[in-house]
DODRENNU-197486 format. One record per residue (C-alpha): x, y, z; residue in three letters; residue number from 1. Coordinates in steps of 0.2 Angstrom, whole numbers, m for minus. Layout:
% residues N
<east X | north Y | up Z | resn ALA | resi NUM>
...
//
This chain:
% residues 394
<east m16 | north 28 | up m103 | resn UNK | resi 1>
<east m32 | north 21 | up m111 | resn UNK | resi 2>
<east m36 | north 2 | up m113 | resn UNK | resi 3>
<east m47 | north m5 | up m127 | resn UNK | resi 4>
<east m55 | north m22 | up m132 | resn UNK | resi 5>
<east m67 | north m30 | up m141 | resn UNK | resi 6>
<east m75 | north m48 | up m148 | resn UNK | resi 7>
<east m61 | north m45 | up m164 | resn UNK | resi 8>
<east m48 | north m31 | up m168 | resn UNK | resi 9>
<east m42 | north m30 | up m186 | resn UNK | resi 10>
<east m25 | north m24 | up m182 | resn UNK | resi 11>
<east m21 | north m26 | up m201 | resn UNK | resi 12>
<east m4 | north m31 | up m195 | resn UNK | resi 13>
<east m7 | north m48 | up m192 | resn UNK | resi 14>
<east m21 | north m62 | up m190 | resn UNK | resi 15>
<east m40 | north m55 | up m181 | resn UNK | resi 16>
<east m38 | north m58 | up m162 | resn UNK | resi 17>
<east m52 | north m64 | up m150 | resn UNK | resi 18>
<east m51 | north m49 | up m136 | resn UNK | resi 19>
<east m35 | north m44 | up m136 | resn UNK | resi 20>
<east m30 | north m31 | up m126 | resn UNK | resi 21>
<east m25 | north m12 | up m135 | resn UNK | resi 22>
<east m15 | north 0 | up m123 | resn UNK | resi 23>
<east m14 | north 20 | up m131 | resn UNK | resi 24>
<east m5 | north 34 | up m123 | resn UNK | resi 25>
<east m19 | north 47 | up m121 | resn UNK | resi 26>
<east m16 | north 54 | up m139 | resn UNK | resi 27>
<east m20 | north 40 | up m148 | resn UNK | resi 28>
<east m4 | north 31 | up m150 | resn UNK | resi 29>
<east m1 | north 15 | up m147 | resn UNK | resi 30>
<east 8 | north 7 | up m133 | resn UNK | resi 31>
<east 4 | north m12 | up m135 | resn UNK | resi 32>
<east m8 | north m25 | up m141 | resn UNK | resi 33>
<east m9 | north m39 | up m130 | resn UNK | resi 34>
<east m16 | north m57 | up m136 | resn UNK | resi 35>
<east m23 | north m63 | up m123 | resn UNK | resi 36>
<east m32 | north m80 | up m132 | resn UNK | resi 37>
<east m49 | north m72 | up m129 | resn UNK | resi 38>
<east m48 | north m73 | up m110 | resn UNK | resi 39>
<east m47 | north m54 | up m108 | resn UNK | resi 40>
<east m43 | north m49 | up m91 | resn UNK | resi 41>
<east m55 | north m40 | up m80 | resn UNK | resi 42>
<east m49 | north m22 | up m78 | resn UNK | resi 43>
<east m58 | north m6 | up m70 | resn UNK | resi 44>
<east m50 | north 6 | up m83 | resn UNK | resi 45>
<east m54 | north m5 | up m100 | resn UNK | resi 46>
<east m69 | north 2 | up m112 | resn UNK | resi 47>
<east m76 | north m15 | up m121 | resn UNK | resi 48>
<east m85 | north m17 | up m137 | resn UNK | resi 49>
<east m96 | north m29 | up m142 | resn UNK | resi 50>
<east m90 | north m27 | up m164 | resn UNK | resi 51>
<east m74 | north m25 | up m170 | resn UNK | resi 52>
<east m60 | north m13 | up m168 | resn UNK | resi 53>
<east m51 | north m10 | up m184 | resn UNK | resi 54>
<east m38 | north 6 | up m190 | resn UNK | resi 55>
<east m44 | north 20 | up m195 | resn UNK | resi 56>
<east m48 | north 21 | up m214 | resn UNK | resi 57>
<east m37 | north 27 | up m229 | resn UNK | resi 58>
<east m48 | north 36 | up m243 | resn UNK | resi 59>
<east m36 | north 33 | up m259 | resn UNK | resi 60>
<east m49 | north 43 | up m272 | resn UNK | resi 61>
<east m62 | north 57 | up m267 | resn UNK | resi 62>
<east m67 | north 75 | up m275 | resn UNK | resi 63>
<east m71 | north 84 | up m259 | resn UNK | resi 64>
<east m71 | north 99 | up m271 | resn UNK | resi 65>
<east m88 | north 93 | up m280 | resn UNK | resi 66>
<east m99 | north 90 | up m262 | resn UNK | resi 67>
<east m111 | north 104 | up m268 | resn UNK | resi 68>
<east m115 | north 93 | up m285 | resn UNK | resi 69>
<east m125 | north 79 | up m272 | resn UNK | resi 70>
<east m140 | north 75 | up m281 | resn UNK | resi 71>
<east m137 | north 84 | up m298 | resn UNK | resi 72>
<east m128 | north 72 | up m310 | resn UNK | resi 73>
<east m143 | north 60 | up m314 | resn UNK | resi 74>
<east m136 | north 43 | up m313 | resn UNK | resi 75>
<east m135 | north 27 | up m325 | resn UNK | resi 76>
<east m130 | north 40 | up m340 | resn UNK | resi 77>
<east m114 | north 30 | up m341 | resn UNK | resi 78>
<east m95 | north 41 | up m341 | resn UNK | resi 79>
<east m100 | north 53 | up m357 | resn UNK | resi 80>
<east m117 | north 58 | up m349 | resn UNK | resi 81>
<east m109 | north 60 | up m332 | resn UNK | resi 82>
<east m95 | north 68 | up m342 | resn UNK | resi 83>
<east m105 | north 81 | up m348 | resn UNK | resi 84>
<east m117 | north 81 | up m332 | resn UNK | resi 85>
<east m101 | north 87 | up m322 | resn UNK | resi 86>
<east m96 | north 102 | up m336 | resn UNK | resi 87>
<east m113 | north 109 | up m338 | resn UNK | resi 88>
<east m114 | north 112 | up m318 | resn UNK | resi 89>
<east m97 | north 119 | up m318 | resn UNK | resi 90>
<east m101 | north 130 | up m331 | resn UNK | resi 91>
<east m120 | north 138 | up m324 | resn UNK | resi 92>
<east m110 | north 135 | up m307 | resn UNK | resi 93>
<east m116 | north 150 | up m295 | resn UNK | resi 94>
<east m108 | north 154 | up m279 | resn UNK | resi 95>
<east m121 | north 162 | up m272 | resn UNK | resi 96>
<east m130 | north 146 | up m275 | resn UNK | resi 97>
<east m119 | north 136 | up m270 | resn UNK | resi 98>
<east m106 | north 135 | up m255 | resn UNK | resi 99>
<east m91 | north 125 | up m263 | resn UNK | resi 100>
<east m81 | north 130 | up m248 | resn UNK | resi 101>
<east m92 | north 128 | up m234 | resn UNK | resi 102>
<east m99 | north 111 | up m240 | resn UNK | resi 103>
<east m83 | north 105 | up m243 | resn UNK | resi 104>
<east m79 | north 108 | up m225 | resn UNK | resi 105>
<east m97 | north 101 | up m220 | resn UNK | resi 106>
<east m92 | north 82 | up m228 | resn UNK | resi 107>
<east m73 | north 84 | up m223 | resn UNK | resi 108>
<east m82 | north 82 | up m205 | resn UNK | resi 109>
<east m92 | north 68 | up m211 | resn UNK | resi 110>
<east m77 | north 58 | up m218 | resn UNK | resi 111>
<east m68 | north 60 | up m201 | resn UNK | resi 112>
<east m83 | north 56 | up m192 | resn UNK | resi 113>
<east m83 | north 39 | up m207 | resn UNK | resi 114>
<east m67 | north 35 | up m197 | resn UNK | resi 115>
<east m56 | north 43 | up m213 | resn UNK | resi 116>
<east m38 | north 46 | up m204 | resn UNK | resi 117>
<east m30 | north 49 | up m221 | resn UNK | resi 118>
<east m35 | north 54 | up m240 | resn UNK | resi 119>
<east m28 | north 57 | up m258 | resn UNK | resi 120>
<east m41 | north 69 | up m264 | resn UNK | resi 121>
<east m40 | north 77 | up m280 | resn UNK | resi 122>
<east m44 | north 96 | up m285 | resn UNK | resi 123>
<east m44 | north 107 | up m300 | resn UNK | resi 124>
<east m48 | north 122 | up m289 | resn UNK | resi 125>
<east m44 | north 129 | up m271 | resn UNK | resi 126>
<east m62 | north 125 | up m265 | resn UNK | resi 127>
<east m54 | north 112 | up m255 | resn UNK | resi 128>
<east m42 | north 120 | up m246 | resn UNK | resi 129>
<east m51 | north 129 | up m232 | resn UNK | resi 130>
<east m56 | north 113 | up m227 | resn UNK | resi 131>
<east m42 | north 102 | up m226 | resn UNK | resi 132>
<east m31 | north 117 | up m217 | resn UNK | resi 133>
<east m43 | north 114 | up m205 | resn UNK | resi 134>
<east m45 | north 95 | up m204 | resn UNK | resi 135>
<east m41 | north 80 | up m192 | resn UNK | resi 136>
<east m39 | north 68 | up m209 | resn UNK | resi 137>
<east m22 | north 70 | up m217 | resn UNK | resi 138>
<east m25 | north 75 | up m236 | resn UNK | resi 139>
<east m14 | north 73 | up m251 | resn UNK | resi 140>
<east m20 | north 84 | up m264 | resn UNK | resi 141>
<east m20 | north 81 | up m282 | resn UNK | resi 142>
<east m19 | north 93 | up m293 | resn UNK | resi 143>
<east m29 | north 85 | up m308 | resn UNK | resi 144>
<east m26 | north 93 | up m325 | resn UNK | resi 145>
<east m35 | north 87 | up m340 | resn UNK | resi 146>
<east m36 | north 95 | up m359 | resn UNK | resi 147>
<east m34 | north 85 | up m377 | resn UNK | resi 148>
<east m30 | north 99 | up m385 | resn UNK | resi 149>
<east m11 | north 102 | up m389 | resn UNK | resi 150>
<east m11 | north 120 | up m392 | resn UNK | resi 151>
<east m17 | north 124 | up m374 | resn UNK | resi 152>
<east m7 | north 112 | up m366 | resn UNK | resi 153>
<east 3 | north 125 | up m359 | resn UNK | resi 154>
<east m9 | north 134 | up m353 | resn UNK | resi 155>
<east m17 | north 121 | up m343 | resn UNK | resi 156>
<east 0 | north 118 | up m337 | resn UNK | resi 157>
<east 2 | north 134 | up m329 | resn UNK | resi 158>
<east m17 | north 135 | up m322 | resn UNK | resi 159>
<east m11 | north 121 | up m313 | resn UNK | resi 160>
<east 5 | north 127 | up m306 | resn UNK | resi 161>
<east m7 | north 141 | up m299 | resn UNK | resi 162>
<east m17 | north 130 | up m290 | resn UNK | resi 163>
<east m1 | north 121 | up m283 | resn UNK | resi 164>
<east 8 | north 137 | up m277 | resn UNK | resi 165>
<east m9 | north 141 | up m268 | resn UNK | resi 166>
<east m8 | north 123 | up m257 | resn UNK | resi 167>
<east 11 | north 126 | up m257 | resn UNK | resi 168>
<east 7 | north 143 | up m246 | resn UNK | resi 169>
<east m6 | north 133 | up m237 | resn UNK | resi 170>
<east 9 | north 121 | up m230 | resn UNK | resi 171>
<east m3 | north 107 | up m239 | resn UNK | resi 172>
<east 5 | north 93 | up m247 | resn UNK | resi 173>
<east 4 | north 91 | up m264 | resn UNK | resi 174>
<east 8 | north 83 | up m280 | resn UNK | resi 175>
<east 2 | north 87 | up m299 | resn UNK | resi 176>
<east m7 | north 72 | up m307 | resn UNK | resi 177>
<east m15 | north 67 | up m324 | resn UNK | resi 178>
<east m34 | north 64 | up m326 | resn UNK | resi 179>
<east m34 | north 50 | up m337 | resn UNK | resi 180>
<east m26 | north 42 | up m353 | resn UNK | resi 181>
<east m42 | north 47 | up m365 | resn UNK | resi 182>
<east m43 | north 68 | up m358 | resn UNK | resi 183>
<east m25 | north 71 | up m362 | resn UNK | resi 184>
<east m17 | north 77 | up m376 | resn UNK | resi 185>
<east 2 | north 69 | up m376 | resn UNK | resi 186>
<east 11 | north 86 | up m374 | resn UNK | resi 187>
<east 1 | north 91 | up m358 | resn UNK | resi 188>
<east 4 | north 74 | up m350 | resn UNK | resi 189>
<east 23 | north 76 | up m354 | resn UNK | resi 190>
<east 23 | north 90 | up m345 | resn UNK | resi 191>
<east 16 | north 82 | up m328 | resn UNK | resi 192>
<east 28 | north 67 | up m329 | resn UNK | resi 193>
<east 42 | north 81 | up m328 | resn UNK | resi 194>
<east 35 | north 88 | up m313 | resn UNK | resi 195>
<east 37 | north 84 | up m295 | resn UNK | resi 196>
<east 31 | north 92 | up m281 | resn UNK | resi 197>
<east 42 | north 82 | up m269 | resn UNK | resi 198>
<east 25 | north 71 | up m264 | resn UNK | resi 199>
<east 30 | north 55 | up m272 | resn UNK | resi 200>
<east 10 | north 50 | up m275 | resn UNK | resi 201>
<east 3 | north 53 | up m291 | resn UNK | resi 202>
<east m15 | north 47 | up m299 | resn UNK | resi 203>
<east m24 | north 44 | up m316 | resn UNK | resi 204>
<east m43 | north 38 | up m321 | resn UNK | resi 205>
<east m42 | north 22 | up m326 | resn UNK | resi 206>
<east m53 | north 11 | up m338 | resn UNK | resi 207>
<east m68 | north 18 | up m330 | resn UNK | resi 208>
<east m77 | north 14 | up m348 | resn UNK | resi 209>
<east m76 | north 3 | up m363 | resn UNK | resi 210>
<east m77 | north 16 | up m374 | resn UNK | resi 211>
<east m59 | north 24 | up m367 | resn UNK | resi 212>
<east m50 | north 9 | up m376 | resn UNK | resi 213>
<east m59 | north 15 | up m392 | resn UNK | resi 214>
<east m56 | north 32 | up m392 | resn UNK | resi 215>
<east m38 | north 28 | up m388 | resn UNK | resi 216>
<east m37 | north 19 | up m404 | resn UNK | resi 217>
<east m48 | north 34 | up m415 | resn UNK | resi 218>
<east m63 | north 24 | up m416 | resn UNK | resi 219>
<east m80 | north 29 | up m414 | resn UNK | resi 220>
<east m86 | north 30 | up m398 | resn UNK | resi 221>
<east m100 | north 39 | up m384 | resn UNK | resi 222>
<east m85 | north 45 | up m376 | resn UNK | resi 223>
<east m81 | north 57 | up m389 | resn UNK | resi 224>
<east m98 | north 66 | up m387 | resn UNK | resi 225>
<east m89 | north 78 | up m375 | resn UNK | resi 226>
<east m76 | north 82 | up m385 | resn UNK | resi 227>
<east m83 | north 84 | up m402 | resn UNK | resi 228>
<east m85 | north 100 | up m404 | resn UNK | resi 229>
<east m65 | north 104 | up m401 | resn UNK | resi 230>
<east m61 | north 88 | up m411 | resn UNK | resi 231>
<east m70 | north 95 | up m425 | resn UNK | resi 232>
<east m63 | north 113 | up m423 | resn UNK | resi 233>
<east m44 | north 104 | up m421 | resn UNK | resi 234>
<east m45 | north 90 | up m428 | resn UNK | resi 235>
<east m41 | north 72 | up m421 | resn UNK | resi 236>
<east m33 | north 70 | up m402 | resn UNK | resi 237>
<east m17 | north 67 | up m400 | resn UNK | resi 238>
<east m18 | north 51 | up m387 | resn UNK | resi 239>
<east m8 | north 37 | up m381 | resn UNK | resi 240>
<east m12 | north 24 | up m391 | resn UNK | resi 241>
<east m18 | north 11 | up m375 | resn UNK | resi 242>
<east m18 | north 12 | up m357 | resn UNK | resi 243>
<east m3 | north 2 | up m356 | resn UNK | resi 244>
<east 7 | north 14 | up m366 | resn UNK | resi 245>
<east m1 | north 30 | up m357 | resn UNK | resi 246>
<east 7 | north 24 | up m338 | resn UNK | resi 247>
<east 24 | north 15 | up m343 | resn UNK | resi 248>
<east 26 | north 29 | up m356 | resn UNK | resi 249>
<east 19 | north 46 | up m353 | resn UNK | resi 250>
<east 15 | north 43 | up m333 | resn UNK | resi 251>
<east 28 | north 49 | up m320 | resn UNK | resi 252>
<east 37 | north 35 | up m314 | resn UNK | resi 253>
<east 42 | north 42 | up m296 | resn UNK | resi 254>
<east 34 | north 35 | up m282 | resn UNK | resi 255>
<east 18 | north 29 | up m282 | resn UNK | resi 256>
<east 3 | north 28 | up m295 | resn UNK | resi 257>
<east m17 | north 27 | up m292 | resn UNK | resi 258>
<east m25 | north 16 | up m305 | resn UNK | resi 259>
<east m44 | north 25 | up m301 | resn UNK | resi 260>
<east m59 | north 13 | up m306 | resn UNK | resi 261>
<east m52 | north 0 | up m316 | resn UNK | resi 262>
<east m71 | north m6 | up m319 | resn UNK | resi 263>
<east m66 | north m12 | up m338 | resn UNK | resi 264>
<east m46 | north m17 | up m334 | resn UNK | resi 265>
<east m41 | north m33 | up m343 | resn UNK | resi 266>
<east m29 | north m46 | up m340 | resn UNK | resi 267>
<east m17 | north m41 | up m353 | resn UNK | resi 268>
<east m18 | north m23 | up m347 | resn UNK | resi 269>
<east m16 | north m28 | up m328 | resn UNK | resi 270>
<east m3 | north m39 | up m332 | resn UNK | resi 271>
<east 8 | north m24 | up m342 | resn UNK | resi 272>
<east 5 | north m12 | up m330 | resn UNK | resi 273>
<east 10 | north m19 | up m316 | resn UNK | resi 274>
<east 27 | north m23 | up m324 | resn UNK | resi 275>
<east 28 | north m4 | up m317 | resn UNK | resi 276>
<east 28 | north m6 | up m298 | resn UNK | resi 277>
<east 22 | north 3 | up m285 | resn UNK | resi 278>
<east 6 | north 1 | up m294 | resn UNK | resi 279>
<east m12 | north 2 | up m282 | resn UNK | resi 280>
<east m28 | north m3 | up m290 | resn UNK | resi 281>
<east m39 | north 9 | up m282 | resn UNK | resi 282>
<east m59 | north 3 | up m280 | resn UNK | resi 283>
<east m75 | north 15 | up m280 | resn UNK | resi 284>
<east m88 | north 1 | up m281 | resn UNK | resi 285>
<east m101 | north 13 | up m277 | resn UNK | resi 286>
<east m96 | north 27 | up m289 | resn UNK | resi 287>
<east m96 | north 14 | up m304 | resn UNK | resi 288>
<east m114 | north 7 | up m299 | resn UNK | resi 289>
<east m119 | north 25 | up m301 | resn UNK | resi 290>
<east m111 | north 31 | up m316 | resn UNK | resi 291>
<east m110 | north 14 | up m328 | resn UNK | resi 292>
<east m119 | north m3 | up m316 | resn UNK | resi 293>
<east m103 | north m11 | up m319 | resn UNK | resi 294>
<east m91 | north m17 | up m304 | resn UNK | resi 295>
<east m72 | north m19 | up m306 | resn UNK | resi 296>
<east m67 | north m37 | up m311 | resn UNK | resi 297>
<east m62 | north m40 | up m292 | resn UNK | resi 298>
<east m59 | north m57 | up m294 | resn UNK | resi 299>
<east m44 | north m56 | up m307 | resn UNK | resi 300>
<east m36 | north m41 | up m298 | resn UNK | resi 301>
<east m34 | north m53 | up m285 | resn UNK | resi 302>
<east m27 | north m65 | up m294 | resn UNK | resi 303>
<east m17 | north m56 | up m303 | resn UNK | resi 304>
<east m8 | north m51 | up m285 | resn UNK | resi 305>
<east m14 | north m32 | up m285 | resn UNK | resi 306>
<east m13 | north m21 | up m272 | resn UNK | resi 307>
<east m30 | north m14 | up m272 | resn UNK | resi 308>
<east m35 | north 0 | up m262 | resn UNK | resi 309>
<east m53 | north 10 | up m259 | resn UNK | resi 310>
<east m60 | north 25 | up m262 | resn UNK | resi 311>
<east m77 | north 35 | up m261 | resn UNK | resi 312>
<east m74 | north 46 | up m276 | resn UNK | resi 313>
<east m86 | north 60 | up m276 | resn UNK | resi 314>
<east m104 | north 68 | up m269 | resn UNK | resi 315>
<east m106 | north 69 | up m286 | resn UNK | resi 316>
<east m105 | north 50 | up m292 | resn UNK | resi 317>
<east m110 | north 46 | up m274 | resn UNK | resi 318>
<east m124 | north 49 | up m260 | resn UNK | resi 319>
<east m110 | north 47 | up m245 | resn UNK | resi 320>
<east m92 | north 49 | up m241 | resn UNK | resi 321>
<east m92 | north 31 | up m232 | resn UNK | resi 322>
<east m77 | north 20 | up m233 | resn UNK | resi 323>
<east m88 | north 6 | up m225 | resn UNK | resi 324>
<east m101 | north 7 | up m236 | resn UNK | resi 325>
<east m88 | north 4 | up m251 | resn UNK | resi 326>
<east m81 | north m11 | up m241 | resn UNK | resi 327>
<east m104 | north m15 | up m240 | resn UNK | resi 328>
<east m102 | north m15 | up m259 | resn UNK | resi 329>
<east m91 | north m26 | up m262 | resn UNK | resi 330>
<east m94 | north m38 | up m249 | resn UNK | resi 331>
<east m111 | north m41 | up m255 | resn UNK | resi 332>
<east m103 | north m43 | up m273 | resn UNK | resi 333>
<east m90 | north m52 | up m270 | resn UNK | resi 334>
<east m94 | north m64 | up m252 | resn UNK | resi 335>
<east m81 | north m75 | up m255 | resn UNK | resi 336>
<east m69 | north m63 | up m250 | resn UNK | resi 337>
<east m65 | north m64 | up m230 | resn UNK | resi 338>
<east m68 | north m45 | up m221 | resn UNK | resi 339>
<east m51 | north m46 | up m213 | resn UNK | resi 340>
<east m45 | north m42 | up m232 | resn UNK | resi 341>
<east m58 | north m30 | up m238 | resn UNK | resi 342>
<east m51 | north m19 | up m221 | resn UNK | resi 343>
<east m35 | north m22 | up m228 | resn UNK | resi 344>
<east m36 | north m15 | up m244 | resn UNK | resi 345>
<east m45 | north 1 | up m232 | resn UNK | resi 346>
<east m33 | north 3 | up m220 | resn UNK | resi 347>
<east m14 | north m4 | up m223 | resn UNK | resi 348>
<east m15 | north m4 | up m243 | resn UNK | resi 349>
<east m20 | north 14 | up m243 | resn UNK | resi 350>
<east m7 | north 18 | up m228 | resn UNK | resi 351>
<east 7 | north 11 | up m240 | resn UNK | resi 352>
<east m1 | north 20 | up m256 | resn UNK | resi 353>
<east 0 | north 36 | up m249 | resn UNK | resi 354>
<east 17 | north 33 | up m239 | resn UNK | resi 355>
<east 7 | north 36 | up m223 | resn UNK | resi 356>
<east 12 | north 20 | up m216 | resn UNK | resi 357>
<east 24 | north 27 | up m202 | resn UNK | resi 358>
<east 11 | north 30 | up m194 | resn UNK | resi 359>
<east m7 | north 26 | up m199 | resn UNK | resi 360>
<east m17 | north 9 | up m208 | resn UNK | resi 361>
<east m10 | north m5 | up m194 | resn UNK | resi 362>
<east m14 | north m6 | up m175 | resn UNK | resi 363>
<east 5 | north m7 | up m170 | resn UNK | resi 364>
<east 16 | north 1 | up m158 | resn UNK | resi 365>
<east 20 | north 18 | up m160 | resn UNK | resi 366>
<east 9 | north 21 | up m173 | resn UNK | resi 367>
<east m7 | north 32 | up m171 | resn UNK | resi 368>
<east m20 | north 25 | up m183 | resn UNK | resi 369>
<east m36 | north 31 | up m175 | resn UNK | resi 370>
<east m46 | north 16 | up m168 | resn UNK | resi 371>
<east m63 | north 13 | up m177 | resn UNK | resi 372>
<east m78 | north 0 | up m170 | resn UNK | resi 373>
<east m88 | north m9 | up m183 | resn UNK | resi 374>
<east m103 | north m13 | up m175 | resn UNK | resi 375>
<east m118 | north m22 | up m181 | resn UNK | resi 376>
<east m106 | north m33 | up m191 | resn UNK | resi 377>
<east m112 | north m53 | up m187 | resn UNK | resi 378>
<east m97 | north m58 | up m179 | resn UNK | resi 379>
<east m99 | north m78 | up m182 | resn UNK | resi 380>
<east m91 | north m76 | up m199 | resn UNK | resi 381>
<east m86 | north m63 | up m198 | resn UNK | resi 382>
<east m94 | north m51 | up m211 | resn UNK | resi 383>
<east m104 | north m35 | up m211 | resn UNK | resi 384>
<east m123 | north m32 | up m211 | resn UNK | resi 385>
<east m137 | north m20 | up m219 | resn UNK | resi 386>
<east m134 | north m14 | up m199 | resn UNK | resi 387>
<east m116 | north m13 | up m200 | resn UNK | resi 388>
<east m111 | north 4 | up m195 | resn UNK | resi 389>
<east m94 | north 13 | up m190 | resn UNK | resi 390>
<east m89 | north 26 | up m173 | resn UNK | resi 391>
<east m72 | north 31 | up m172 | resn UNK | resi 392>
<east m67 | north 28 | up m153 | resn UNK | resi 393>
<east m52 | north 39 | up m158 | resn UNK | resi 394>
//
């Protein structure tokens, strides 16, 4: 048995405690937390930290499978420059340049050293998969499939079923999931809301710009700059006609759905969507900085009664696989909200958006979460610091 305090623990279960006292069996699971008012008794055994114990985190959105593209996207070109960023390094992508496998195991290690316990992490490849055969965090992987071309859309289909019957024989679990409303063409995305792997999680890329509304509706836009050549070879997308129609219409309704990014939802849009349940607002505070300078509109998710969730995204749109410094991001953006929820939204949100509540997201008896310390944090609000920092203590 091993016994842990500190001046707060999250346990995401309940209010912050002042010193309480957490019993684990010896692999991690918990056995009690004790509330002892803040008068913790002296014991020989117990390891106490000055910060604050949380659960380990839940990563909702991450492309393990683009670590090599770290410092290659150039930033601030909004979602069509970063669009085509991302297709001209796939397509001039050299694998003796670049070790997709072995640096998606390198940052797999860093996110489970980020206190990352568990992870829905899309892929369009098997680049992945080495690493997370191997890994302490418990993936999802999301077999993302995008094309607007009707013609092909079996095509992409099947591509995707390959790379679906490869985590299948690599015991990983899985599910098939759309990109987005605006890089779909209405056939493809009828054929993913047919399919099932038995994972009951699912994902899209969600109002990431303004100009996905425009392009949804045929109207000039950045966004198309892309796609042009194939619209002109093709002629026009066929598209839903909004984001609203795209997830209660052409989106799987089994289980629970991802909204990624949501830096341009609306009211109206939030307010349709949700009609759909199981519905999790998914942030990437420091992905959007990079790719457009604009931040979610926190503040009416919230009010609107969203279950919001965190995610990292990728290396790509990102200079670190760091739950705690999305949780920085939005803390500095957004101070009025308390850091008991901001760990929330890390930790049992993302637990209960990838079904892995059973056993991880909450500091609870007979669950085995992981323990994490945030340390630097200044504990009179509490909040964290420019020194915050994160050790997983198991």
């Amino acid at each position: 048995m091993r016994l842990f305090s500190a001046q707060y623990v999250f346990t995401s279960s309940g209010p912050p405690l002042r010193r309480p006292l957490i019993a684990t069996h010896d692999d991690g699971t918990i056995i009690s937390v004790t509330d002892t008012g803040g008068n913790l008794p002296e014991k020989s055994t117990l390891a106490y930290y000055n910060g604050i114990i949380i659960p380990g985190f839940v990563n909702c959105h991450s492309h393990l499978e683009l670590s090599w593209m770290k410092g290659l996207t150039a930033d601030g070109k909004g979602l069509h420059g970063f669009i085509n960023s991302i297709r001209n390094l796939r397509e001039d992508y050299d694998p003796s340049g670049y070790d997709a496998e072995g640096l998606a195991v390198k940052y797999d290690s860093l996110m489970a050293a980020e206190g990352i316990v568990a992870c829905a992490d899309i892929c369009n490849g098997t680049d992945s998969f080495t690493a997370k055969e191997k890994s302490v965090i418990d993936y999802i992987s999301l077999v993302e499939v995008f094309g607007i071309n009707p013609s092909k859309a079996g095509k992409r289909f099947e591509e995707a079923l390959t790379v679906a019957g490869m985590a299948d024989r690599k015991s990983l679990k899985h599910n098939i999931t759309t990109h987005s409303a605006y890089a779909m063409s209405l056939p493809l995305m009828e054929m993913i809301k047919n399919y099932h792997s038995g994972i009951a999680v699912s994902s899209i890329h969600f109002m990431e710009s303004e100009d996905e509304a425009l392009m949804l509706r045929g109207e000039e836009c950045d966004l198309l700059t892309p796609y042009r050549e194939l619209i002109d070879e093709e002629g026009p997308p066929v598209l839903p006609r909004s984001h609203t129609e795209a997830v209660l219409n052409h989106v799987t309704t089994k289980g629970n759905l991802l909204l990624i990014h949501n830096t341009f939802a609306d009211e109206e849009t939030v307010r349709q969507v949700n009609t759909r349940g199981n519905t999790w607002w998914c942030l990437c505070p420091n992905s959007n900085l990079y790719i457009t300078g604009t931040l979610p509109p926190v503040k009416m998710l919230r009010q609107a009664g969203c279950k919001i969730v965190v995610g990292t995204d990728s290396l790509a749109s990102n200079n670190k696989l760091s739950i705690l410094s999305e949780l920085a991001t939005l803390q500095e953006a957004f101070p009025d909200i308390p850091l008991e929820e901001l760990i929330k939204w890390s930790t049992i949100n993302g637990a209960e958006a990838l079904l892995a509540d059973s056993w991880a997201g909450s500091i609870e008896p007979g669950k085995k979460p992981g323990l994490l310390l945030i340390e630097g944090a200044d504990l009179s609000v509490p909040r964290l610091t420019r020194n915050s920092k994160v050790k997983r203590l198991i």
